[in-house]
DRENSE-613048 format. One record per residue (C-alpha): x, y, z; residue number from 1; residue in one letter. Coordinates in nm, 4 decimals, decimal comma, padded with zeros to 6 digits, always signed. Each point is the difference from the previous one (the first is absolute). Example, Ala and Ser with C-alpha at 12.3 -4.5 7.8 and 13.67 -1.06 7.14 Angstrom:
+----------+----------+----------+-----+---+
:     east :    north :       up :   k : r :
+----------+----------+----------+-----+---+
: +01,2300 : -00,4500 : +00,7800 :   1 : A :
: +00,1370 : +00,3440 : -00,0660 :   2 : S :
+----------+----------+----------+-----+---+
end
This chain:
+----------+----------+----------+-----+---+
:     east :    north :       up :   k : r :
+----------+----------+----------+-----+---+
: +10,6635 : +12,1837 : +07,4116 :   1 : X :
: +00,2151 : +00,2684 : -00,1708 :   2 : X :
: +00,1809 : -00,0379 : -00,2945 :   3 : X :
: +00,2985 : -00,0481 : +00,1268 :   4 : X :
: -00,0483 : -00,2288 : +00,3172 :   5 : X :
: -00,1377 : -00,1729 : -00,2983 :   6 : X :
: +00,3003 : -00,0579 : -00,2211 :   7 : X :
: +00,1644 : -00,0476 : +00,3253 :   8 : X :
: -00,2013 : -00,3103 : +00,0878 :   9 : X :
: -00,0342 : -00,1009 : -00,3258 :  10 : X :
: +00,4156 : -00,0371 : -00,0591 :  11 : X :
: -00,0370 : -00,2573 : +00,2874 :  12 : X :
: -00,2731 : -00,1985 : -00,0921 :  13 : X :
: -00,2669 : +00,0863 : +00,2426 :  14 : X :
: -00,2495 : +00,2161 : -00,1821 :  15 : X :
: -00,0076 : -00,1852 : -00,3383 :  16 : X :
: -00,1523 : -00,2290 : +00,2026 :  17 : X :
: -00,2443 : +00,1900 : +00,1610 :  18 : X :
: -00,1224 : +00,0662 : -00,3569 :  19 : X :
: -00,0208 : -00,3337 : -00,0742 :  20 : X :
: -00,4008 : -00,1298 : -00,0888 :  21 : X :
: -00,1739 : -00,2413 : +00,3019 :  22 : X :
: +00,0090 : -00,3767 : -00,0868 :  23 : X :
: -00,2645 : -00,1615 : -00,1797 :  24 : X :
: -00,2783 : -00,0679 : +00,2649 :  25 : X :
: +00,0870 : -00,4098 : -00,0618 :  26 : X :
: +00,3180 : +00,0621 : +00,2080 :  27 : X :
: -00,1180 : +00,2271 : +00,2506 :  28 : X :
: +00,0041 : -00,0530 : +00,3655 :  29 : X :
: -00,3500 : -00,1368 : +00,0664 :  30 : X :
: -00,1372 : -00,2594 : +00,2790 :  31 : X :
: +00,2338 : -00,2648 : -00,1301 :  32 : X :
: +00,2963 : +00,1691 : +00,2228 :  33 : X :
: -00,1718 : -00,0794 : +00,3081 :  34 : X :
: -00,0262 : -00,4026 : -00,0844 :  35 : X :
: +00,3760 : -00,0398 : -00,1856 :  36 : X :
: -00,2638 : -00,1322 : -00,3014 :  37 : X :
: +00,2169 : +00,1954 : -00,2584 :  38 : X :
: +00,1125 : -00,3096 : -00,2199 :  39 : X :
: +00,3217 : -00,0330 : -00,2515 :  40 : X :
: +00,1749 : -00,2616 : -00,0980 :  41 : X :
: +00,3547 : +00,1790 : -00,0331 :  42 : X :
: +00,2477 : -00,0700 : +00,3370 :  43 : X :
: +00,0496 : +00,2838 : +00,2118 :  44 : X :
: +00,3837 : +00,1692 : +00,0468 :  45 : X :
: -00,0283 : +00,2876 : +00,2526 :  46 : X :
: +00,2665 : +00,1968 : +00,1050 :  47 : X :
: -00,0719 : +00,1256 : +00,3882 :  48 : X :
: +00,1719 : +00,3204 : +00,0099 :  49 : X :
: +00,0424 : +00,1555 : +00,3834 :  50 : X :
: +00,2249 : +00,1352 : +00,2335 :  51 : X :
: -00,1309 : -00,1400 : +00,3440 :  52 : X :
: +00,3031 : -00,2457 : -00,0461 :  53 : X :
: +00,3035 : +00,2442 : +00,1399 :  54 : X :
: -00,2416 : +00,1009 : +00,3099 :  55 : X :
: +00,0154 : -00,1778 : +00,3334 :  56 : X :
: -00,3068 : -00,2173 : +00,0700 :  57 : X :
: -00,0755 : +00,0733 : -00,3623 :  58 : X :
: -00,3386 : -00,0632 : -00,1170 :  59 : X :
: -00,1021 : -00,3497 : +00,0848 :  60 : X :
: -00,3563 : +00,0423 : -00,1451 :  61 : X :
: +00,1418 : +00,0568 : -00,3216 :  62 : X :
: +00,2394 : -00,3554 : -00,0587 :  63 : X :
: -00,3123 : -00,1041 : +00,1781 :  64 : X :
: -00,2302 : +00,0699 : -00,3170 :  65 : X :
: +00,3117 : -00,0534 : -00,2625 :  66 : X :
: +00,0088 : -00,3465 : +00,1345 :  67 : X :
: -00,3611 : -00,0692 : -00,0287 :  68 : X :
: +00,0357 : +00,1399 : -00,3279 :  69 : X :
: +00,2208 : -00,3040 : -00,0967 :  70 : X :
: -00,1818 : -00,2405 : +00,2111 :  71 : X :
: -00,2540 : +00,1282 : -00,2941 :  72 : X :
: +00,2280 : -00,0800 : -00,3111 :  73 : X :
: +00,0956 : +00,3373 : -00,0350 :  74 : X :
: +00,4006 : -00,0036 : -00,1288 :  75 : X :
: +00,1416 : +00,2861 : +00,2408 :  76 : X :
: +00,3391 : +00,2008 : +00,0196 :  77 : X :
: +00,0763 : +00,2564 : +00,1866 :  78 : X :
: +00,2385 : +00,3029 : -00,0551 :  79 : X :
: +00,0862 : +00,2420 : +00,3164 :  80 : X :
: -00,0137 : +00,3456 : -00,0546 :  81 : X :
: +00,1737 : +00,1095 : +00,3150 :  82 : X :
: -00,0827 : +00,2542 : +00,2422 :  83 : X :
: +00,2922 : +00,2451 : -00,1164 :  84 : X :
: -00,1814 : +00,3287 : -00,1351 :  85 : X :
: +00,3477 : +00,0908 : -00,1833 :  86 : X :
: -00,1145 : +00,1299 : -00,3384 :  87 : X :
: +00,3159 : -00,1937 : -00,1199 :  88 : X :
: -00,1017 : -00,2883 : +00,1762 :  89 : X :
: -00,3566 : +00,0511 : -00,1241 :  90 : X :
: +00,1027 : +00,0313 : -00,3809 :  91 : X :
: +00,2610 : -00,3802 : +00,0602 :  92 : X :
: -00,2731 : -00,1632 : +00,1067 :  93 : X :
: -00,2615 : +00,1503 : -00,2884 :  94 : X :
: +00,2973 : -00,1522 : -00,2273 :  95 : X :
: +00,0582 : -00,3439 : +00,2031 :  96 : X :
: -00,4298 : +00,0124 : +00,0092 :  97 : X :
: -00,0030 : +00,0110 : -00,3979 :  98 : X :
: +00,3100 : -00,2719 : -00,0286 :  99 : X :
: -00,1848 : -00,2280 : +00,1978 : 100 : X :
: -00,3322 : +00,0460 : -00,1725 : 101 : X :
: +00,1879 : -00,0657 : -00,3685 : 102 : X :
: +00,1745 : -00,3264 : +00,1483 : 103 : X :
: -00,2715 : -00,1518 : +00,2304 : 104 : X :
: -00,3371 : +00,1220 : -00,2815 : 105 : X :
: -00,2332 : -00,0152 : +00,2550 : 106 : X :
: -00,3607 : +00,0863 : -00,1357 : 107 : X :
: -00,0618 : +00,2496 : +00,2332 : 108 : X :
: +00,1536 : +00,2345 : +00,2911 : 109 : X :
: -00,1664 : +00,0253 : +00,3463 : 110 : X :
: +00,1036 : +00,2724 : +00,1805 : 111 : X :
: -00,0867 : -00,0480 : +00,4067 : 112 : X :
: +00,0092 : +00,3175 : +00,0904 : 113 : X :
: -00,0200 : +00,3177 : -00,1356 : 114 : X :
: +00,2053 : +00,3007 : -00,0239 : 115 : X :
: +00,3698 : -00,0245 : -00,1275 : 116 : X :
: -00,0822 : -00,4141 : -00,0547 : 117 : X :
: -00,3160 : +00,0471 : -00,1761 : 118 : X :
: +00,2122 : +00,2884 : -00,1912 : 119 : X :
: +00,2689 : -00,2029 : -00,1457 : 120 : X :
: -00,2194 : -00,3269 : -00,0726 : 121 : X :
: -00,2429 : +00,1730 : -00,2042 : 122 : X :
: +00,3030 : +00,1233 : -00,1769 : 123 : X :
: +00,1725 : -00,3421 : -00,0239 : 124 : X :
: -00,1445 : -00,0972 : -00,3488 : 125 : X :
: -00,2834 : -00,2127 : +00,0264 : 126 : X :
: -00,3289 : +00,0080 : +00,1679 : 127 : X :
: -00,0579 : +00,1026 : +00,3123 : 128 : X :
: -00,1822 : -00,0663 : +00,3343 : 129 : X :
: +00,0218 : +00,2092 : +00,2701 : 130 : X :
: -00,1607 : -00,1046 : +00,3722 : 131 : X :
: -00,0461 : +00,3616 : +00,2330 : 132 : X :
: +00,0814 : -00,0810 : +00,3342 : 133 : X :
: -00,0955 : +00,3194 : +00,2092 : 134 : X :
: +00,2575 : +00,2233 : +00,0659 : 135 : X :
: +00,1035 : -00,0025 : -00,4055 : 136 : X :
: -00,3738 : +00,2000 : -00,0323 : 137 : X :
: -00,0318 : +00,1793 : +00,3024 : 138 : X :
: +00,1409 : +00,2264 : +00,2787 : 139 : X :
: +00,0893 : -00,0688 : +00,3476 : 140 : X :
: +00,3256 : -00,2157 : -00,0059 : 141 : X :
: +00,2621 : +00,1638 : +00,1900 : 142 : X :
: +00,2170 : +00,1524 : -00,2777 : 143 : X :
: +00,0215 : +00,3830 : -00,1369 : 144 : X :
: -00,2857 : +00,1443 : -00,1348 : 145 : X :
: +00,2263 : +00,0185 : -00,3449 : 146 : X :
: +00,0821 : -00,3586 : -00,0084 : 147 : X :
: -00,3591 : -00,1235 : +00,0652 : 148 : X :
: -00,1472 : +00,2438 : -00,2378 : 149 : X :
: +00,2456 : -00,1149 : -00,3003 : 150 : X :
: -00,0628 : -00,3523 : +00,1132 : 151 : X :
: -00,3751 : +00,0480 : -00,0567 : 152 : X :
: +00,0539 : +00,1722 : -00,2926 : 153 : X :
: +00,2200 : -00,2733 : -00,1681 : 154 : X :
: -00,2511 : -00,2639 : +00,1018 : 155 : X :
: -00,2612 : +00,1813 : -00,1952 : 156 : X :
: +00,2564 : +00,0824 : -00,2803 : 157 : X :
: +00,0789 : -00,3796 : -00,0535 : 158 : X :
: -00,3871 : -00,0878 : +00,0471 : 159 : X :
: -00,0127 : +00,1965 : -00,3714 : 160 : X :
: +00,1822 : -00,3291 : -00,1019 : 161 : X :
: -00,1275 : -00,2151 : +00,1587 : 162 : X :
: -00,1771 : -00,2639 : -00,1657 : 163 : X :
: -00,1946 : -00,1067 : +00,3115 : 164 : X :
: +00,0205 : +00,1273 : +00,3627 : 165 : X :
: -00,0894 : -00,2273 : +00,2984 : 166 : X :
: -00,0783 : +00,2628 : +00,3170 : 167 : X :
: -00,0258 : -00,1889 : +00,3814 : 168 : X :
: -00,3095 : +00,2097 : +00,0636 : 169 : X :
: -00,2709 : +00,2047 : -00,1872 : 170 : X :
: +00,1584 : +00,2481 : +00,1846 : 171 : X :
: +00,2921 : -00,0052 : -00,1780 : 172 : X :
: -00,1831 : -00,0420 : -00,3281 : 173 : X :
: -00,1579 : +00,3586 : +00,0481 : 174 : X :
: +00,3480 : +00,1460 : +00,0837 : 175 : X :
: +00,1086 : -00,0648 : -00,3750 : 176 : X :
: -00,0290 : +00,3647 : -00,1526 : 177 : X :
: -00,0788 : -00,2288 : -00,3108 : 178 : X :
: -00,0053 : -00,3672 : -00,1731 : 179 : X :
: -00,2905 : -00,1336 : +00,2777 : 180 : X :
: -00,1616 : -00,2023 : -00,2605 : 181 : X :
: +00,2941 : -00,1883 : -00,0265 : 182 : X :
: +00,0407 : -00,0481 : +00,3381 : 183 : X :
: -00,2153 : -00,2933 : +00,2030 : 184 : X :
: +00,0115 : -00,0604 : +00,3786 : 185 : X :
: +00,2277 : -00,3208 : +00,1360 : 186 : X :
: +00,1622 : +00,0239 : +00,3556 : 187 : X :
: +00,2844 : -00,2007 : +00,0629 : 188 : X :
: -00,0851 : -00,3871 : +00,1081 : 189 : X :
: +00,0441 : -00,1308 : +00,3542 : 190 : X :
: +00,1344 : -00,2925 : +00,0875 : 191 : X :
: -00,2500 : -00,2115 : +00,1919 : 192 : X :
: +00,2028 : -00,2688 : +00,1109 : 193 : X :
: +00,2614 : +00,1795 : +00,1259 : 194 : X :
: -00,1976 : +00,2574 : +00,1769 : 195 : X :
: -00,2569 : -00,1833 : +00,1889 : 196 : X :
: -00,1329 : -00,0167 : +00,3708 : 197 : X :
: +00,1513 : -00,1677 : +00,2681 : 198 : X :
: +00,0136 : -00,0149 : +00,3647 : 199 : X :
: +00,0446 : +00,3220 : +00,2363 : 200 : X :
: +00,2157 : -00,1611 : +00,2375 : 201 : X :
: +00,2345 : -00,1734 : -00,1820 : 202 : X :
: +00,0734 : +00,2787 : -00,2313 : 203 : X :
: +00,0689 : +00,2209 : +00,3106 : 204 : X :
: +00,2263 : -00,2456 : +00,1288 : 205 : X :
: +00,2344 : -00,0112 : -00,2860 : 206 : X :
: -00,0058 : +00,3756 : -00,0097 : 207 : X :
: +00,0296 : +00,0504 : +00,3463 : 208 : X :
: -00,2575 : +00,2243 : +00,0908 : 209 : X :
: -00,2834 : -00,0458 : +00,3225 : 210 : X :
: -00,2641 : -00,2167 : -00,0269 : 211 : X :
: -00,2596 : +00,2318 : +00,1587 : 212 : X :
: +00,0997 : +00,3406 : -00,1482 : 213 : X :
: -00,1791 : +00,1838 : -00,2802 : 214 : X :
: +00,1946 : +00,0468 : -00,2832 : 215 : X :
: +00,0052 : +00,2158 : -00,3362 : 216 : X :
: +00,1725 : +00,0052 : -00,2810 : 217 : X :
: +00,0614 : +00,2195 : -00,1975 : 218 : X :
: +00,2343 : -00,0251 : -00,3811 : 219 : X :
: +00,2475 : +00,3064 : -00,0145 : 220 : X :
: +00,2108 : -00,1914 : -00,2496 : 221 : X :
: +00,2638 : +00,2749 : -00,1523 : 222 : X :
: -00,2611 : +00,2742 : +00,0132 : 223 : X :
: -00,1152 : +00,0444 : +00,3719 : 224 : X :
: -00,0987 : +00,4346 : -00,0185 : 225 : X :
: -00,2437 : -00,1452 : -00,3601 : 226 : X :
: -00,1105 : -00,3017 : +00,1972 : 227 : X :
: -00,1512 : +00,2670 : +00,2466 : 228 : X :
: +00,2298 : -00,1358 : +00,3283 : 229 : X :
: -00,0897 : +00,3350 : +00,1181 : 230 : X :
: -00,3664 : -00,0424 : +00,0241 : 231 : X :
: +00,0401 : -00,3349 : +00,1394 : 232 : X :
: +00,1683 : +00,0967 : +00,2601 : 233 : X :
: -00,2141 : +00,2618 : +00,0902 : 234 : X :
: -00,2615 : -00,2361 : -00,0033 : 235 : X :
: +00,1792 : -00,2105 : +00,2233 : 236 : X :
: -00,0220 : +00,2300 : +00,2938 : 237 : X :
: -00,3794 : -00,0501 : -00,0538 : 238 : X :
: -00,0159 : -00,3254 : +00,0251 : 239 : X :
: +00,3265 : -00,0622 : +00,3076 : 240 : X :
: -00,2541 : +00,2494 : +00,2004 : 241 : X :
: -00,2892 : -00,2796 : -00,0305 : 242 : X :
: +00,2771 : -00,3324 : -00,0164 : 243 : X :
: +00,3047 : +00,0914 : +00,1767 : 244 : X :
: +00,2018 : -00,3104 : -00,1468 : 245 : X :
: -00,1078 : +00,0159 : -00,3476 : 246 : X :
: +00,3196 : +00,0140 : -00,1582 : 247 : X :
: +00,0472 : +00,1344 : -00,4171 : 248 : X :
: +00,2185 : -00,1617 : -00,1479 : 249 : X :
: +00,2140 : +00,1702 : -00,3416 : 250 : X :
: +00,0349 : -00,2837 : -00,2535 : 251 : X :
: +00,2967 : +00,0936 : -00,2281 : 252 : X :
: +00,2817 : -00,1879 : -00,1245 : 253 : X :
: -00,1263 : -00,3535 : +00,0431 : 254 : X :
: +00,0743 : -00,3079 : -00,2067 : 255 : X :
: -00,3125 : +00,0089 : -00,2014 : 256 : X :
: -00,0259 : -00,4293 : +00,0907 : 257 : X :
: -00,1077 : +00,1493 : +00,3794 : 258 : X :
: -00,2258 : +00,2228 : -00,1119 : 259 : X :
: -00,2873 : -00,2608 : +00,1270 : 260 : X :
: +00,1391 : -00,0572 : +00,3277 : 261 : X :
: -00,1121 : +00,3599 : +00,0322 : 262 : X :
: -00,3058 : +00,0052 : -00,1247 : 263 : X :
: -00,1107 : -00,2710 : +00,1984 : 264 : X :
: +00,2146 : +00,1043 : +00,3050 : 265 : X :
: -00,1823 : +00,3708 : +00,0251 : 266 : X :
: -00,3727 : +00,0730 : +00,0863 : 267 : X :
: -00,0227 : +00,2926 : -00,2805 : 268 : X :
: +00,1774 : +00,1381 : -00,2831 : 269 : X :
: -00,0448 : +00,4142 : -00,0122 : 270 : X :
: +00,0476 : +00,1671 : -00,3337 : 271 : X :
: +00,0346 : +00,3820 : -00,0077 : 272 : X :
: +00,1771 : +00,0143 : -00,3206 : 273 : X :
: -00,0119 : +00,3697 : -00,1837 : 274 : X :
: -00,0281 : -00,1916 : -00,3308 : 275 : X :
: +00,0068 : -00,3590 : -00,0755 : 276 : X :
: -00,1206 : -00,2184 : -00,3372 : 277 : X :
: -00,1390 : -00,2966 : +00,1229 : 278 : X :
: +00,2258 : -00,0705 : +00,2961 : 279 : X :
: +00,0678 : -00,3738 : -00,0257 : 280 : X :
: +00,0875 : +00,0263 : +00,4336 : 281 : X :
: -00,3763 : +00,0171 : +00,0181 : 282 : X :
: -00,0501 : -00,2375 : -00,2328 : 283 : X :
: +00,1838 : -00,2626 : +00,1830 : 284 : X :
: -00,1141 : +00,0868 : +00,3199 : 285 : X :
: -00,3320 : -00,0813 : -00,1695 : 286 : X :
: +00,0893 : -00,3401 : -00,0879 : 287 : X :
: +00,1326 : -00,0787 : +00,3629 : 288 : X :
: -00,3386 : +00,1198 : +00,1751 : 289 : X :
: +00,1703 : +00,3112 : +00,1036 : 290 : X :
: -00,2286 : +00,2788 : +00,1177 : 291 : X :
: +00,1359 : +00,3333 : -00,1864 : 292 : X :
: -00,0902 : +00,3409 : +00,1092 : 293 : X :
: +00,1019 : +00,2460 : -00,3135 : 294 : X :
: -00,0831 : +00,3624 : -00,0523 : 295 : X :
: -00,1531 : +00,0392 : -00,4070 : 296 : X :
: +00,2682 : -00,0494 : -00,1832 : 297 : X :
: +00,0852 : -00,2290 : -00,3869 : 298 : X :
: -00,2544 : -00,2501 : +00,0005 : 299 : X :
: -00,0317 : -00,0695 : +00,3418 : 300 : X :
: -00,3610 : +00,0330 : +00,0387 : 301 : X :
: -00,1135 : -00,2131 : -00,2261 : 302 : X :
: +00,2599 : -00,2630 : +00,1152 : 303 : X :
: -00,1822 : +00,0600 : +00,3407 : 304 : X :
: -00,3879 : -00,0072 : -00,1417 : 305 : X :
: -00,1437 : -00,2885 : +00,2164 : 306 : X :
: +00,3094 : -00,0756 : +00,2343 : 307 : X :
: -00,1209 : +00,0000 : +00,3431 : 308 : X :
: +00,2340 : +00,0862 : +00,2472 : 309 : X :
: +00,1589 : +00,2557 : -00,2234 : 310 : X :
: -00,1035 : +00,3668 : -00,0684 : 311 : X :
: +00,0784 : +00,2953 : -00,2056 : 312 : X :
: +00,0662 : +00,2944 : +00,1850 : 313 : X :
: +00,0915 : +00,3752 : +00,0000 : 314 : X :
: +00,3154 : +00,1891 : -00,0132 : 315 : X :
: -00,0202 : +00,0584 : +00,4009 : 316 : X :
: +00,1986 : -00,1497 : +00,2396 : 317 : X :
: -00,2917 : +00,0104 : +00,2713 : 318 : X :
: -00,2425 : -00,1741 : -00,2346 : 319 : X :
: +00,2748 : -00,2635 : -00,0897 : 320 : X :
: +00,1158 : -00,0607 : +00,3400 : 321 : X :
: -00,3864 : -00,0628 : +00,1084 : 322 : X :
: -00,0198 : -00,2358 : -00,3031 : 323 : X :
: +00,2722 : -00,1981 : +00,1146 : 324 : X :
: -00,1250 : -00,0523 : +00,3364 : 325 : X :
: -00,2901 : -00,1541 : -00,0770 : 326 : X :
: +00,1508 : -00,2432 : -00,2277 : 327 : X :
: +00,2530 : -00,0578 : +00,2684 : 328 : X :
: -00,2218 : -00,0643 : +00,2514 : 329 : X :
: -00,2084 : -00,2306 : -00,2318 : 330 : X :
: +00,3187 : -00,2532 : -00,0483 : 331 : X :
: -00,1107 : -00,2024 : -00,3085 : 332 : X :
: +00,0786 : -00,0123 : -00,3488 : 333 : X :
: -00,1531 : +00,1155 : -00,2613 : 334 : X :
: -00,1748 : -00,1585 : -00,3233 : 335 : X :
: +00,2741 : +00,1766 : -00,2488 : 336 : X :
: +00,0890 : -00,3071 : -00,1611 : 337 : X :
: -00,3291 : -00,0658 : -00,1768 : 338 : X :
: +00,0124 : +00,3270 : -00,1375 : 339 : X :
: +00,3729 : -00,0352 : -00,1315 : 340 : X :
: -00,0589 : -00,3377 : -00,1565 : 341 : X :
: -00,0361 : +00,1258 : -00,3569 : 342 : X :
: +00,3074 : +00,1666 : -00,0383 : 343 : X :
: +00,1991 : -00,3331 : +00,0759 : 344 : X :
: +00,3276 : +00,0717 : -00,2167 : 345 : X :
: -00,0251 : -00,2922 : -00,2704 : 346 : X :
: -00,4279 : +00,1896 : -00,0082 : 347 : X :
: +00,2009 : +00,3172 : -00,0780 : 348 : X :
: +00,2651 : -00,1486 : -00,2542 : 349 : X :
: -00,2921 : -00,1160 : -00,2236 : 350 : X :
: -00,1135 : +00,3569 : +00,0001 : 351 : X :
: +00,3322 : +00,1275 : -00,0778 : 352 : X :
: +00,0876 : -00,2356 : -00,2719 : 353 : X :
: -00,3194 : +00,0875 : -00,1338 : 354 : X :
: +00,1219 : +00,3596 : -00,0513 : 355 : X :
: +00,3099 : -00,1331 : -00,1447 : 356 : X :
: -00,1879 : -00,2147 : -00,2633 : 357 : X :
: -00,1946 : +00,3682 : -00,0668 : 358 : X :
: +00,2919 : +00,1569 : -00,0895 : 359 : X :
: +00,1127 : -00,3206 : -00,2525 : 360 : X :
: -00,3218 : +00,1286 : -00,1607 : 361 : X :
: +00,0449 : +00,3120 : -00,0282 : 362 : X :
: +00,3166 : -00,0429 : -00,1678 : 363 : X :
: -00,1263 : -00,2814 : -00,2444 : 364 : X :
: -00,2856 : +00,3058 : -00,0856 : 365 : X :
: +00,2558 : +00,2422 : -00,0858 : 366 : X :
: -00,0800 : +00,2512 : +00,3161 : 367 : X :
+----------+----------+----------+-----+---+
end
């Protein structure tokens, strides 16, 4: 880095940071993450910094998680960043961010998501946390090229001051330009009572949709051209010239409560995402015995290692559209909820709070 990129960074607390020497190998992230065995006696204050709050539909899967996280005994408040990119805007909230920090003293900051949150909570004054989602590490979303790039590069900015970084998917983890042995591995939980199997039929009925047809699904949520709609569409043809009433049907803007209606309305869930995490749509389908046909994308195939009818496919909309025809014509479920079992969401919470009690560590070392 140049000399003066370097004073640059440095007047803004990033590369001071950088500098800074590893923690003592007591308090580094070791096979203790992956149980929640990380032990303290000190209560936990966390404040859950996002801006998923101002979107519609939000992001379910994150209260989801905070609320496990205080089914835990994890103390939890929450401060909303917004989704206003106004550098005015941007430099209130930094303020309000700090204010909030001084009056509630919570023991640590946990950023979920990265970019202009993970930004401003590693610069809120007091340690940090930051959880990479997907699109906070890596290209694809449907934005500018400038705007993703600057994202990107402010995720890995604020990683510099981070004192621990929780990525989705290993994926992720190599996408950090630096900091990956602070970083461990921890997709977001499912919930496994709410999404669970359940009859065909009656799920069709209260959605309306034929008994006998043969039905896809497919999650554009706010991002159909990154979610690949393209390619499954394309793929479609394929499979309408071999089932002439399979019907694909665009999930977006549901109430996140009928989100297993679907699951266990529809025969398959398709995934042609450009770039994903660890896309918790496939995760649920998972836990409702959903088959799910997805091209390589996030973590995907190892969420589908041993799921049988599921399969992994390639970016081609003839060898999808084959793919879904013969798990069409097979019309059963699949065995996806044995293989989603472990990442039940109060499983996960131990494995977070785990990381949290790392970080109390840390700071009683002096790192």
């Amino acid at each position: 880095m140049k000399p003066g990129r370097v004073n640059f960074w440095l007047r803004i607390g990033f590369v001071s940071e950088y500098r800074r020497r590893e923690p003592p190998s007591e308090v580094r992230l070791d096979a203790n993450l992956k149980t929640g065995s990380v032990q303290s006696r000190e209560p936990l204050h966390v404040l859950v910094v996002s801006n998923h709050w101002d979107v519609p539909g939000g992001a379910p899967f994150i209260d989801r998680q905070v609320a496990s996280l205080i089914d835990a005994g994890v103390k939890v408040s929450r401060f909303n960043i917004g989704t206003s990119h106004s550098p005015l805007h941007l430099f209130r909230k930094w303020r309000a961010l700090q204010k909030e920090v001084r009056g509630l003293n919570p023991l640590l900051v946990h950023a979920r998501y990265g970019t202009i949150v993970a930004a401003l909570s590693v610069l809120a004054g007091r340690p940090a946390l930051i959880t990479f989602n997907g699109s906070d590490l890596l290209p694809g979303a449907s934005v500018s090229a400038v705007r993703t790039h600057l994202g990107i590069l402010l995720s890995n900015l604020a990683a510099l001051r981070a004192r621990r970084i929780i990525c989705v998917s290993e994926e992720l983890r190599q996408a950090l330009w630096w900091r990956r042995d602070r970083a461990v591995v921890i997709p977001d939980g499912i919930d496994l009572d709410m999404f669970s199997p359940g009859p065909q039929d009656e799920a069709r009925k209260r959605l309306g949709w034929d008994l006998e047809d043969s039905v896809i699904i497919f999650n554009a949520k706010r991002d159909p051209r990154n979610k690949g709609v393209d390619l499954a569409e394309a793929a479609m043809k394929v499979v309408r010239s071999n089932i002439p009433e399979a019907k694909l049907h665009v999930v977006s803007n549901v109430e996140p409560a009928l989100m297993p209606m679907y699951y266990r309305a529809a025969d398959v869930l398709l995934c042609t995402s450009k770039q994903e995490g660890s896309p918790n749509v496939v995760k649920e389908a998972l836990a409702c015995n959903l088959p799910v046909v997805s091209v390589s994308v996030g973590d995907v195939p190892g969420r589908l290692k041993g799921v049988f009818p599921s399969a992994i496919v390639p970016r081609d909309p003839h060898a999808i559209g084959k793919t879904l025809v013969s798990i069409l014509l097979r019309r059963e479920r699949s065995n996806g909820r044995e293989h989603i079992v472990h990442l039940a969401l109060d499983t996960v919470a131990k494995r977070v709070v785990a990381v949290y009690r790392s970080i109390m560590g840390m700071r009683d070392c002096g790192t």
